[in-house]
C-alpha positions in Angstrom: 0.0 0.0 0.0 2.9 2.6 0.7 4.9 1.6 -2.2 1.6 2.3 -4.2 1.5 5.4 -2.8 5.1 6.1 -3.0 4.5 5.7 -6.8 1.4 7.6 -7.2 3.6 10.6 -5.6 6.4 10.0 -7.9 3.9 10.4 -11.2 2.2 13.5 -10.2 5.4 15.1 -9.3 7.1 14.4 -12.7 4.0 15.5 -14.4 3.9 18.7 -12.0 7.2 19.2 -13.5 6.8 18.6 -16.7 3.7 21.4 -17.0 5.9 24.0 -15.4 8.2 23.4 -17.6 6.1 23.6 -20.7 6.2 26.9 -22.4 3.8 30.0 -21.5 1.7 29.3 -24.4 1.0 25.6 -24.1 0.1 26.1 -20.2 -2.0 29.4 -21.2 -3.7 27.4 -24.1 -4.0 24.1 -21.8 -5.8 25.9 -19.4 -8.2 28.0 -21.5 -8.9 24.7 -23.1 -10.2 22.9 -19.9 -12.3 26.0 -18.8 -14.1 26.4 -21.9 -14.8 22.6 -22.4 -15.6 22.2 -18.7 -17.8 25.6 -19.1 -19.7 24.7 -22.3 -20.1 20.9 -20.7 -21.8 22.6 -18.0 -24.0 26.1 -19.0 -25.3 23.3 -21.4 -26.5 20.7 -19.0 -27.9 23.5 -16.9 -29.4 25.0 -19.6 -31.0 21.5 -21.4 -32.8 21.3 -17.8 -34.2 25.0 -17.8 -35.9 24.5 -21.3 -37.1 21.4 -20.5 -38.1 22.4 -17.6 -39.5 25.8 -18.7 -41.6 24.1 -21.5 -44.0 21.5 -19.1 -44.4 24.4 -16.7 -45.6 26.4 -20.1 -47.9 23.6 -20.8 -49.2 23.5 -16.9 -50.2 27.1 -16.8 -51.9 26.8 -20.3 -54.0 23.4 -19.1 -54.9 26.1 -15.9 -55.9 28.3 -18.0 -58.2 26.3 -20.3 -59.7 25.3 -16.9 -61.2 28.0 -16.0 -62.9 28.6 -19.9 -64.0 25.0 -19.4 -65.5 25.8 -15.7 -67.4 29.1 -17.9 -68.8 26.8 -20.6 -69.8 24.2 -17.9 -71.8 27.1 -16.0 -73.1 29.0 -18.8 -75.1 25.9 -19.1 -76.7 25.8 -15.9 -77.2 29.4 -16.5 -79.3 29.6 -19.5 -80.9 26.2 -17.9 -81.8 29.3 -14.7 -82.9 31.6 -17.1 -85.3 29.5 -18.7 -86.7 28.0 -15.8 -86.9 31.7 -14.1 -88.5 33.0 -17.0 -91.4 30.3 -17.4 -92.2 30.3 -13.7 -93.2 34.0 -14.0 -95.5 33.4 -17.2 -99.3 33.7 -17.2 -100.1 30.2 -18.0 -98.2 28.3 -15.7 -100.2 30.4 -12.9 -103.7 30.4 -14.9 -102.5 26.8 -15.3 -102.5 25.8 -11.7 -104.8 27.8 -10.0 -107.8 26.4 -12.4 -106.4 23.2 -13.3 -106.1 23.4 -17.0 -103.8 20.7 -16.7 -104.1 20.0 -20.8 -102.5 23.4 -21.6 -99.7 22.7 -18.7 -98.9 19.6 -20.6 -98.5 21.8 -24.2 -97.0 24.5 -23.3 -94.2 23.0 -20.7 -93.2 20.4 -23.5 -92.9 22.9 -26.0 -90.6 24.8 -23.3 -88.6 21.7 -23.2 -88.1 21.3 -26.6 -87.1 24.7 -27.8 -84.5 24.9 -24.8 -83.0 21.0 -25.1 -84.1 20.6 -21.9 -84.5 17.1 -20.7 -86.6 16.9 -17.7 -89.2 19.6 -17.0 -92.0 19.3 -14.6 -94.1 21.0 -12.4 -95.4 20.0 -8.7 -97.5 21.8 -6.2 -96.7 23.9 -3.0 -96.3 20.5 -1.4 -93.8 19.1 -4.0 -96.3 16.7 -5.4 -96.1 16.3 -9.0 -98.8 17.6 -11.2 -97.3 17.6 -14.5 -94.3 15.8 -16.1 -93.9 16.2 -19.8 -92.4 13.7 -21.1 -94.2 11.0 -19.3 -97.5 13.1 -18.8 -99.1 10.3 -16.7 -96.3 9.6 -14.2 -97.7 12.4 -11.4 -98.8 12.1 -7.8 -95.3 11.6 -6.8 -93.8 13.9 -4.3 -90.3 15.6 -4.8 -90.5 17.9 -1.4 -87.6 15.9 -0.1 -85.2 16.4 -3.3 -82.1 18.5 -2.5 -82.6 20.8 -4.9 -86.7 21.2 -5.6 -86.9 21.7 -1.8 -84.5 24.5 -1.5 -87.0 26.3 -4.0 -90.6 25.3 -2.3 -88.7 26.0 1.3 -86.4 29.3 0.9 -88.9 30.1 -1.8 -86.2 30.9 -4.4 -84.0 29.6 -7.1 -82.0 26.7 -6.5 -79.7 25.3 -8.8 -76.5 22.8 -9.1 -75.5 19.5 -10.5 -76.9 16.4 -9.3 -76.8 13.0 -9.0 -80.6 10.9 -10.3 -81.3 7.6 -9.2 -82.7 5.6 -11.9 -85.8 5.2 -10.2 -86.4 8.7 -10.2 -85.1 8.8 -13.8 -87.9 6.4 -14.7 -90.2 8.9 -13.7 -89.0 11.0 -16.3 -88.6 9.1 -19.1 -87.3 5.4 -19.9 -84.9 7.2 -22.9 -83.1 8.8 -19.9 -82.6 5.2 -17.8 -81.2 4.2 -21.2 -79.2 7.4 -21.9 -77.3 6.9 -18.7 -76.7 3.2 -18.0 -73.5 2.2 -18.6 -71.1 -0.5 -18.5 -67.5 0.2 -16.7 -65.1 -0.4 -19.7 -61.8 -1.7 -18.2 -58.8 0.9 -17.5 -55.3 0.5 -17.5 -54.5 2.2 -14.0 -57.8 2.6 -12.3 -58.5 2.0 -9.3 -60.7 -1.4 -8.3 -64.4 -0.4 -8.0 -66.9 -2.9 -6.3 -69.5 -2.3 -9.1 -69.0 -3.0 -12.3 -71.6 -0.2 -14.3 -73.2 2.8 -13.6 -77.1 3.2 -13.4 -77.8 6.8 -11.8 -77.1 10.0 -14.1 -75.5 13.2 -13.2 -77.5 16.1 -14.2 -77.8 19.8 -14.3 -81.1 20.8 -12.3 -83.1 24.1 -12.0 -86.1 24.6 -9.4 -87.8 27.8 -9.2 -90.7 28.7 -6.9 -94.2 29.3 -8.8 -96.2 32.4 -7.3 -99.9 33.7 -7.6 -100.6 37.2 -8.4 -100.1 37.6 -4.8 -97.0 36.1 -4.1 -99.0 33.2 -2.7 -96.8 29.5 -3.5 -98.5 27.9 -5.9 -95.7 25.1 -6.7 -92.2 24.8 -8.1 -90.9 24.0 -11.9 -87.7 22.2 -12.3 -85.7 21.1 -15.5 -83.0 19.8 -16.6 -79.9 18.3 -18.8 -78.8 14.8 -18.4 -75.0 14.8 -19.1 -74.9 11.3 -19.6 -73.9 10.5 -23.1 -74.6 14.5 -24.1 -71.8 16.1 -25.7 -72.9 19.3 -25.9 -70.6 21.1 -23.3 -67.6 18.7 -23.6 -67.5 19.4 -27.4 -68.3 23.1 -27.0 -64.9 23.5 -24.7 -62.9 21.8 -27.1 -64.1 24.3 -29.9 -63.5 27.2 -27.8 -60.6 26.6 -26.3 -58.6 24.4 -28.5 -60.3 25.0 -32.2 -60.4 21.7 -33.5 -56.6 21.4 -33.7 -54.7 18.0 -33.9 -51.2 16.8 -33.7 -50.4 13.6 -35.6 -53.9 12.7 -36.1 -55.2 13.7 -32.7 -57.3 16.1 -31.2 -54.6 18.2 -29.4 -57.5 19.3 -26.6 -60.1 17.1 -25.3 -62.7 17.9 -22.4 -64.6 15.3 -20.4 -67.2 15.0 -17.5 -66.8 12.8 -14.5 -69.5 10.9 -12.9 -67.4 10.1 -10.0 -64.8 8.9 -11.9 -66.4 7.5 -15.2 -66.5 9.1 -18.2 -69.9 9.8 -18.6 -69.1 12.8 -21.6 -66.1 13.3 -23.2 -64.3 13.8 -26.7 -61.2 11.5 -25.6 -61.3 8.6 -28.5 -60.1 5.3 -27.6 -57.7 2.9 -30.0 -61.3 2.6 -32.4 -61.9 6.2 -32.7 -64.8 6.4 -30.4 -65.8 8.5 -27.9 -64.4 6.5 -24.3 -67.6 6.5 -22.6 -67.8 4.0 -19.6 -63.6 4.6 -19.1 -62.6 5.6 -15.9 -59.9 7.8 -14.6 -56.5 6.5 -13.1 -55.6 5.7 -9.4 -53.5 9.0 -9.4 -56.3 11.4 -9.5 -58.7 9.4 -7.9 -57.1 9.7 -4.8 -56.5 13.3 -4.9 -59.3 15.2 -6.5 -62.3 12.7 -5.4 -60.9 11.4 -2.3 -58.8 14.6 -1.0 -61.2 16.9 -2.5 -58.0 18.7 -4.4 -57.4 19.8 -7.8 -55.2 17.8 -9.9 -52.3 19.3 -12.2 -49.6 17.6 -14.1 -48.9 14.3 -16.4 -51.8 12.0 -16.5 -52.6 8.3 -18.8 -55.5 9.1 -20.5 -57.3 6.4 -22.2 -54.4 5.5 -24.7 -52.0 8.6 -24.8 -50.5 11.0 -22.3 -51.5 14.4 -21.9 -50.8 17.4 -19.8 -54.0 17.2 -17.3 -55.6 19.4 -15.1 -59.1 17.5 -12.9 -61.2 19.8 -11.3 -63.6 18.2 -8.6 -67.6 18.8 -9.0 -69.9 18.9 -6.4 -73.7 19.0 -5.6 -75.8 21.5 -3.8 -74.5 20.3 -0.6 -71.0 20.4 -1.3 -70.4 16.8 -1.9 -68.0 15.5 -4.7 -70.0 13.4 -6.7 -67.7 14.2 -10.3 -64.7 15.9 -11.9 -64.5 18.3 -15.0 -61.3 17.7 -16.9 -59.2 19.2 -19.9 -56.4 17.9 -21.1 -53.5 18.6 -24.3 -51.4 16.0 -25.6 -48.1 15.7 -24.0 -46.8 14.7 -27.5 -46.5 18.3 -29.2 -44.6 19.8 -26.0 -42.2 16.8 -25.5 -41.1 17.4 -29.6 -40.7 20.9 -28.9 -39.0 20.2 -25.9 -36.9 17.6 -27.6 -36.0 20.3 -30.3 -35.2 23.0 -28.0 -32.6 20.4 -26.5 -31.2 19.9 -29.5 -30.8 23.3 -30.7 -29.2 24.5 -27.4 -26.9 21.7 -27.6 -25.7 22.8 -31.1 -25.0 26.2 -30.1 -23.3 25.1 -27.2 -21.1 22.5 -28.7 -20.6 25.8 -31.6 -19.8 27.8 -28.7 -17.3 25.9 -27.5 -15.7 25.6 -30.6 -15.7 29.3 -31.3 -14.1 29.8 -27.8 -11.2 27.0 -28.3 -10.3 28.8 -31.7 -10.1 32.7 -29.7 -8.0 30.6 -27.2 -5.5 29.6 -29.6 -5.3 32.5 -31.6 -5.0 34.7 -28.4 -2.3 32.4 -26.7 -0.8 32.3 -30.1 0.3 36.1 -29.8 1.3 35.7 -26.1 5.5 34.6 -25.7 6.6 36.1 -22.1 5.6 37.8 -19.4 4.7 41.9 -19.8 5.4 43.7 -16.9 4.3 46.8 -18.2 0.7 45.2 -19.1 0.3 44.0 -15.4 1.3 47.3 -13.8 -1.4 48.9 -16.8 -3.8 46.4 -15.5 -3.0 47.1 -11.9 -3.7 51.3 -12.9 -6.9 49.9 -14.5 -8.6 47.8 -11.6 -7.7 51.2 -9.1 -10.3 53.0 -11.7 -7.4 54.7 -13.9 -9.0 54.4 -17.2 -6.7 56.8 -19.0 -3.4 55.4 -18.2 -1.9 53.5 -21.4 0.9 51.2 -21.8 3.9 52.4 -23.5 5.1 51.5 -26.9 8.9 50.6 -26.8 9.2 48.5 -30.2 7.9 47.3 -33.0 7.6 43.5 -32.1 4.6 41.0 -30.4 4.9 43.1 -26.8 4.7 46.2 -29.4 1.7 45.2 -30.7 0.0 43.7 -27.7 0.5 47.4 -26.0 -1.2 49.4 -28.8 -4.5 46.2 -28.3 -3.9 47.3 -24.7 -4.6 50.8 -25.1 -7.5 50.4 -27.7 -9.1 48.2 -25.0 -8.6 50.3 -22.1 -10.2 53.4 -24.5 -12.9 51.4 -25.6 -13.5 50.5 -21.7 -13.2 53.9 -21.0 -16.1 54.6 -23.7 -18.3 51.6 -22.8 -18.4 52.5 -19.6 -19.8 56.2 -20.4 -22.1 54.6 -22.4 -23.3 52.2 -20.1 -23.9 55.3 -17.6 -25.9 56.9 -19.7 -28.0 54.3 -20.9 -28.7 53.5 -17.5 -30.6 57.2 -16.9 -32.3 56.5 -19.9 -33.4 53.3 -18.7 -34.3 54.5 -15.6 -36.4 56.6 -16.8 -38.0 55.0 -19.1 -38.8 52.7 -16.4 -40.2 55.2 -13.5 -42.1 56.3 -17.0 -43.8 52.6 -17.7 -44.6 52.5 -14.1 -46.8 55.3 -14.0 -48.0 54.6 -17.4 -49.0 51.0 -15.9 -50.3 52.2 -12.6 -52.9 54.9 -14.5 -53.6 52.2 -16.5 -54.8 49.3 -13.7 -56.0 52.3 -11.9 -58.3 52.9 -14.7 -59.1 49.6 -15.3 -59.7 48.5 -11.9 -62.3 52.0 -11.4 -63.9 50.9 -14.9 -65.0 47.5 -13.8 -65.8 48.7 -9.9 -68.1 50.6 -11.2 -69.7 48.8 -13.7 -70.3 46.1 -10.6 -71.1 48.8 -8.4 -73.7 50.4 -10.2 -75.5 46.9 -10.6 -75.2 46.3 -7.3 -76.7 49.7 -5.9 -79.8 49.1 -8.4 -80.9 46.0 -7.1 -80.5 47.7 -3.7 -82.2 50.5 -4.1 -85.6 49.5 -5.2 -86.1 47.3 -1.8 -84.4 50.0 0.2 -87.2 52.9 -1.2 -89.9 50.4 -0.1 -88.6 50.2 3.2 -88.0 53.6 3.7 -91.7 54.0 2.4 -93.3 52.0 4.6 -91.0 53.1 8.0 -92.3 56.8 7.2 -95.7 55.3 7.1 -95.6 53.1 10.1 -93.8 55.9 11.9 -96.8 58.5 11.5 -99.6 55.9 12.8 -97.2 55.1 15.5 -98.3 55.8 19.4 -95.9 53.9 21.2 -92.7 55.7 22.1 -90.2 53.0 22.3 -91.6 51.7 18.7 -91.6 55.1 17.4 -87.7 55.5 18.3 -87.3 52.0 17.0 -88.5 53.3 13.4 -86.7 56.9 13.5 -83.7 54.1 13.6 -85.2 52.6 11.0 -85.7 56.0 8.7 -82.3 56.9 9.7 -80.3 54.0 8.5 -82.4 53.5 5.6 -81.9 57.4 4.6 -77.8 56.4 5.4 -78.3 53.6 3.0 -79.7 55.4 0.4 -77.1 58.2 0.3 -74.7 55.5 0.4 -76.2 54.1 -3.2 -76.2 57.5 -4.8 -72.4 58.2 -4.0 -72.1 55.0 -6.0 -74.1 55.1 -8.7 -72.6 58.8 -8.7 -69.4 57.1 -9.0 -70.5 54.3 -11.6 -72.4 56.7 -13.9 -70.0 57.5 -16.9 -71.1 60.8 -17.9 -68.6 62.2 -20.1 -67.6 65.5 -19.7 -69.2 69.0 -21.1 -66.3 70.8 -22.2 -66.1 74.4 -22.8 -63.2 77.1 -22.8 -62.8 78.5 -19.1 -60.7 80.3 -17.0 -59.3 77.7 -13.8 -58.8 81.1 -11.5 -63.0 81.3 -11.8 -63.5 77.6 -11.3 -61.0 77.8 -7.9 -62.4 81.2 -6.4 -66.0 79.5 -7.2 -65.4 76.7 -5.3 -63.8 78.6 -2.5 -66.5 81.2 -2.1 -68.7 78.3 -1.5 -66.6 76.6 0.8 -65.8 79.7 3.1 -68.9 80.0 4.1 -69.7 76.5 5.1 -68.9 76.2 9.1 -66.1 73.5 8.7 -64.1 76.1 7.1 -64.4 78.7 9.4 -60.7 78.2 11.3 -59.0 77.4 8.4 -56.6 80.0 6.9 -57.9 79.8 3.2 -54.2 81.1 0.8 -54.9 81.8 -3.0 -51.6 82.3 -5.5 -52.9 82.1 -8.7 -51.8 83.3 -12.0 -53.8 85.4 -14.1 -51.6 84.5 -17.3 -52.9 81.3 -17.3 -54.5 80.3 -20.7 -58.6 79.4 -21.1 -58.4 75.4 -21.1 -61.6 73.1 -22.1 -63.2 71.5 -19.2 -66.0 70.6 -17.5 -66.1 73.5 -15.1 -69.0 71.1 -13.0 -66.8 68.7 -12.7 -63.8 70.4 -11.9 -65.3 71.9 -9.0 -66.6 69.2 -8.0 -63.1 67.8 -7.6 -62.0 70.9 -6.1 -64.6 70.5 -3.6 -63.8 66.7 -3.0 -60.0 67.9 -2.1 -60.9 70.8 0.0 -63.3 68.6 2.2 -60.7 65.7 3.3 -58.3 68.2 3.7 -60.7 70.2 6.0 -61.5 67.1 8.1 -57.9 65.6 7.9 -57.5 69.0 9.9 -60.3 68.9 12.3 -61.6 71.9 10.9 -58.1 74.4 11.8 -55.1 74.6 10.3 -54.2 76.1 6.5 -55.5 75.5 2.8 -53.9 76.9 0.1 -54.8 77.0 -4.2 -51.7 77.8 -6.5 -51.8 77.4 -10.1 -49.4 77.5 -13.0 -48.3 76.6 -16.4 -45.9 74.1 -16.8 -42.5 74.8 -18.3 -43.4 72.9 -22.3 -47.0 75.3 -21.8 -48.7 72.1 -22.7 -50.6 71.6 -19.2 -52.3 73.5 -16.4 -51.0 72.7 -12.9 -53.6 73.4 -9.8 -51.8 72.4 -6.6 -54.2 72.1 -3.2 -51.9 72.3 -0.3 -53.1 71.6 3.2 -51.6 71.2 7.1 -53.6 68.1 8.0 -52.3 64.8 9.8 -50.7 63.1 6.5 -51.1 60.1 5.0 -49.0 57.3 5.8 -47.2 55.8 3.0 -48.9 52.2 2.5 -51.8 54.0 2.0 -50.7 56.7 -0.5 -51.2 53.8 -3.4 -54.9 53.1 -1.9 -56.3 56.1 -2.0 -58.4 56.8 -5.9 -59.4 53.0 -4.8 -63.0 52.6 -4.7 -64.4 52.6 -1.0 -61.3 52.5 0.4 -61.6 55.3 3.5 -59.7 55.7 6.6 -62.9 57.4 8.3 -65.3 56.7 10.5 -68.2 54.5 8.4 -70.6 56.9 9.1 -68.8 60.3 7.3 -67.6 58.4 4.1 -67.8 56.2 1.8 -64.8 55.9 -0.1 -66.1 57.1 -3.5 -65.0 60.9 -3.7 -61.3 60.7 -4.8 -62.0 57.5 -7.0 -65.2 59.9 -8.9 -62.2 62.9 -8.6 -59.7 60.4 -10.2 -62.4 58.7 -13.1 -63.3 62.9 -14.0 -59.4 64.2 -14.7 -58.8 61.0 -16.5 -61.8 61.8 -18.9 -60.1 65.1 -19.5 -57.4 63.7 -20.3 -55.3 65.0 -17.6 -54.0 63.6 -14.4 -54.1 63.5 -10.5 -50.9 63.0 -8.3 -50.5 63.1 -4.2 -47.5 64.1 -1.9 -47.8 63.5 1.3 -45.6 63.4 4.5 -47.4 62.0 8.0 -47.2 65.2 10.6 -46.6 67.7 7.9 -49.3 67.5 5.5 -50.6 66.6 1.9 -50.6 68.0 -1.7 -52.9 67.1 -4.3 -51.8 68.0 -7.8 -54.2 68.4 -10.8 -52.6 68.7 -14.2 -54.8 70.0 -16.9 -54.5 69.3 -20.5 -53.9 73.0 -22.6 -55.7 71.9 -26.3 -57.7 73.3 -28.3 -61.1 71.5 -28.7 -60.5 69.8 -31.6 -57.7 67.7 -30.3 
């Protein structure tokens, strides 16, 4: 073992010698040679990994995404399956129908209901949930349906109820034989599913829609439900795949396909087995068994489906009650992305191995032109690393060290030059960056007020119709009321209502997208307006009011409405961020390229604190007490300058106080 050793000692040392004594251009070339080779070996076995890596990610997020336009399609359907059972539950027949018992017309009109809306399943029972008319199988009735978990939530709560469920096949019977048929199936063995005690599937899964049926005076007459048996329907699986993937194959093969889960079967699905046919009766691997319809969890990532893989994303479904009873799943073929990756590979690889060969080739022709050590060029490079960028080498001869000086200087002037360059370029670019933020902040800004308001606006219509009847009938109740402890309870009642209903206008103030009436005016009117208005309002009394305004400011087009009420907005938080004392002061000006109007509102108040200065145009976003605000003034203050065209900016420093600063477009009115 030692004289092993002993000889292993020997060898390294001789070849230790043997390198040092090689010349400077072999050991310069030897090593450039293994730090390129070992360097290209490595950048590309990293960078094989980050594109394949980088490519099944791509195709996760996209599988995510088709999701979601999957989940839309799905619920579109029980959608217009709500509207059209909302609809016919408020016609004149259905409660002409029931109340006199012209049970013929019932039978005509619900079945031609049916059949211009694909429904299924559409019957009508009593208040009591006993049937009274079925239209397919007009002489199946009597039964009663008060128990089912979706036709009770409608004759209880009195109200829509709607959701997917699972139907027995006795209670399919009911509704037609064609539907026992239409969901009976046969489990069709699966490579990689889990064992199932049953061997076919009997029940269907179904999209159901029960509304409550009123008289004249909202009396409950009954409930009408409907319905769309997915079993064996293709109508949503099919639509997905047109909508999200276009028809569009890969080697023969739909590159999307879409399918519906009855627990896990495939009870509607575009996925073709080996014979071309739709895999109906196919059931879903062990994998995503256990995790989406055991563990209740979505499922993401490389799944056997059928016959091929595909990039898979299993989404659980559930009934009223929240029970998993199915899964909706897309899927693309994992064939297109593994190609691509495979190319990408190769590619990379090439230009690697290239690369490498370019670099060797530098190496030699470099160490080529080196043949002893310059002491000149390492005291140059010393002057160079301490930030001496002008120092140059000098030029003694003619020869190699010669010309390697004169490449010395040109690099160290280049350097010199690149470096400026890359200083300036880095002002421009951080400028143009600061400038993309703010373009991208007005613009989410924007966006995010736009669809606010649109949801606001429908929101405080439904509200207010029920709110003015309540208010209505408190006044009412209140003047035929005797008792004083009920009389204070309504005033309560009047009060909040009133609160409520002030609330609603601010928003539909703020949702209402009335564009602005433009006209040439003079700002300094607008401002001393607005603040002959506001110093006589009692708020305003012990607050120093400062004007500094310039009178050779241009006429601009604006709304002068609008523009004071945004002044007027302002001027009000500032007051109460001052508890009524402290100083307010107006200034205007024209900036210095004349093409904008500068109002700046300046007051003494508390501050706002920094992680809110990003918050404030937000819709309802308010730091004050819920009963003096609600959040809408600076977002309608923000929506009106961005219809002119302008823009709205805040400083702010906690303690010391806040500016607002309005900038005003100066145009003429046909720009």
């Amino acid at each position: 073992m030692n004289n092993l050793r002993m000889k292993m000692t020997k060898v390294l040392s001789k070849t230790t010698m043997k390198f040092t004594n090689l010349s400077l251009r072999t050991k310069l070339a030897f090593s450039f040679i293994v730090v390129v080779v070992a360097g290209g070996l490595a950048s590309s076995i990293i960078g094989i990994r980050l594109v394949a890596t980088d490519v099944v990610k791509q195709a996760q997020q996209k599988v995510q995404i088709d999701l979601n336009s999957a989940w839309m399609v799905y619920n579109e359907r029980l959608k217009d399956i709500e509207s059209v059972i909302r609809l016919t539950s408020e016609r004149f027949f259905l409660r002409e129908g029931i109340t006199l018992g012209k049970w013929d017309v019932l039978k005509r009109e619900l079945e031609r209901v049916r059949l211009e809306n694909n429904l299924d399943i559409l019957t009508l029972t009593d208040k009591s949930g006993r049937v009274l008319v079925r239209t397919k199988t007009p002489y199946t009735v009597g039964d009663d349906q008060s128990n089912d978990e979706i036709v009770g939530v409608a004759l209880k709560d009195k109200m829509i109820s709607k959701g997917t469920q699972i139907i027995f096949q006795e209670e399919l019977a009911k509704e037609g034989e064609d539907l026992v048929d239409q969901a009976f199936m046969v489990f069709i063995p699966t490579p990689k599913a889990k064992p199932r005690f049953k061997d076919r599937e009997t029940s269907g899964m179904m999209l159901k829609v029960a509304a409550p049926v009123f008289d004249e005076d909202k009396r409950l007459l009954g409930a009408l439900y409907g319905g769309h048996l997915l079993n064996r329907d293709y109508l949503i699986v099919d639509r997905i795949k047109d909508i999200v993937y276009r028809g569009v194959k890969y080697e023969g093969k739909d590159i999307g396909t879409a399918t519906i889960f009855q627990w896990d079967v495939r009870i509607s699905t575009n996925v073709r087995n080996s014979e071309g046919l739709r895999a109906i009766g196919t059931r879903v691997s062990r994998d995503v068994y256990e995790k989406v319809l055991e563990n209740g969890e979505p499922y993401i990532g490389r799944a056997y489906v059928v016959n091929a893989d595909y990039i898979t994303t299993y989404d659980p479904i559930r009934n009223v009650k929240g029970e998993i009873i199915g899964m909706l799943y897309v899927g693309i073929l994992e064939a297109p992305y593994i190609d691509r990756r495979n190319e990408l590979v190769l590619s990379f690889f090439a230009i690697a191995i290239l690369g490498v060969i370019l670099a060797l080739l530098i190496v030699v022709f470099v160490t080529s032109r080196i043949t002893k050590p310059l002491k000149h060029l390492v005291f140059a490079t010393e002057k160079i690393a301490q930030g001496d960028l002008a120092y140059e080498v000098p030029v003694a001869s003619g020869d190699e060290l010669g010309n390697l000086a004169t490449s010395f200087n040109k690099m160290t002037k280049a350097l010199k030059s690149s470096n400026e360059e890359i200083l300036k370029r880095s002002k421009e670019l951080e400028k143009a960056n600061k400038e993309l933020r703010e373009t991208q902040a007005q613009l989410i800004q924007t966006e995010k007020l736009s669809s606010l308001g649109r949801l606001a606006a429908g929101v405080a219509h439904e509200l207010n119709n029920p709110l003015t009847g309540v208010m209505t009938f408190s006044h009412l109740l209140l003047r035929s009321a005797k008792d004083e402890a009920t009389r204070k309870d309504l005033e309560i009642i009047v009060r909040e209502t009133t609160r409520c209903k002030q609330i609603i206008k601010g928003i539909l103030d703020f949702a209402r997208e009335t564009p602005p009436e433009r006209k040439l005016c003079q700002i300094n009117d607008v401002i001393e307006k607005t603040l002959s208005i506001l110093e006589h309002q009692s708020l305003f009394h012990n607050i120093q009011i400062e004007r500094n305004l310039d009178e050779r400011i241009p006429q601009i087009w604006i709304d002068e409405n609008q523009i004071e009420q945004v002044l007027m907005n302002i001027a009000l938080n500032a007051a109460e961020a001052m508890n009524g004392q402290g100083g307010l002061s107006f200034s205007d000006s024209l900036n210095q390229r004349g093409d904008f109007v500068e109002v700046r509102v300046v007051d003494t108040g508390a501050g706002i604190p920094e992680e809110n200065l990003n918050k404030i145009f937000d819709p309802f976003f308010t730091t004050k007490d819920p009963q003096k605000g609600t959040g809408l003034g600076l977002s309608v203050s923000y929506g009106i300058i961005q219809k002119h065209h302008g823009d709205i900016l805040v400083e702010s420093e906690v303690g010391k106080g806040t500016t607002f600063i309005i900038k005003l477009p100066v145009e003429k009115k046909g720009d």
